[in-house]
C-alpha positions, 0 to 999 in steps of 0.5 A: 211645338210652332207658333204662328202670330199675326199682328197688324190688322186693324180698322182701316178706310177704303183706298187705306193699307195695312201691314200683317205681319207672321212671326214663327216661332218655337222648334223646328228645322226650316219654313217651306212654303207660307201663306195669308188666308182669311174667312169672312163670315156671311160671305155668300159667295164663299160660306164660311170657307177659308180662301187663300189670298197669296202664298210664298215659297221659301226663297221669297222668289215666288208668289202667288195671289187670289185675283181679287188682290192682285195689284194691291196685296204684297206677300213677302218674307224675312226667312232670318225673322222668321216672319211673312207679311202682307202689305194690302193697299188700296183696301175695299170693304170685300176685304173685311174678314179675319186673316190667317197665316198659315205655314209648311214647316219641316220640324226635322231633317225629314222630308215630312211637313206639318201644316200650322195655323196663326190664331187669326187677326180681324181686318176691316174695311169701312166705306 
């Protein structure tokens, strides 16, 4: 079985940072693509939906970003830890919602990929 942990969220100011960090753990082959999400309840333009906010491929050499964090949010990853993170700077209130990390990870030698979820870690951004 795989684990994802986030830890690092928090209260923060608006203009503050945050760092999350992802570790994997437990059985597997390697870790494909990784990713931040997060849900904010009551958020009207997007319901209850989960949005993603920047992914990684394996090599770390690629990323991609939702374009309202653009600029201030960095995903990286340290594939000898295991681990993804996300540097967020410049935080606004809009940013305020539960942040999941989520990874493709290949449990053996197969071209299969099974998708895993982090249990989730509040983020809140106070004006």
């Amino acid at each position: 079985q795989v684990q994802l942990v986030e830890s690092g969220g928090g209260l923060a100011q608006a203009g503050g940072s945050l760092r999350l960090s992802c570790a994997a753990s437990g059985s597997f082959f390697k870790i494909n693509n990784m990713g931040w999400y997060r849900q904010a309840p009551g958020n009207q333009r997007t319901g209850n939906q989960r949005e993603l906010v920047a992914s990684i491929i394996t090599s770390g050499d690629s990323t991609n970003y939702a374009e309202r964090v653009k600029g201030r949010f960095t995903i990286s990853r340290d594939n000898a830890k295991n681990t993804v993170y996300l540097e967020m700077n410049s935080l606004k209130p809009e940013d305020t919602a539960v942040y999941y990390c989520q990874a493709n990870v290949v449990r053996d030698g197969s071209p299969l990929q099974y998708s895993y979820w982090g249990q989730g870690t509040q983020v809140t951004v106070s004006s």
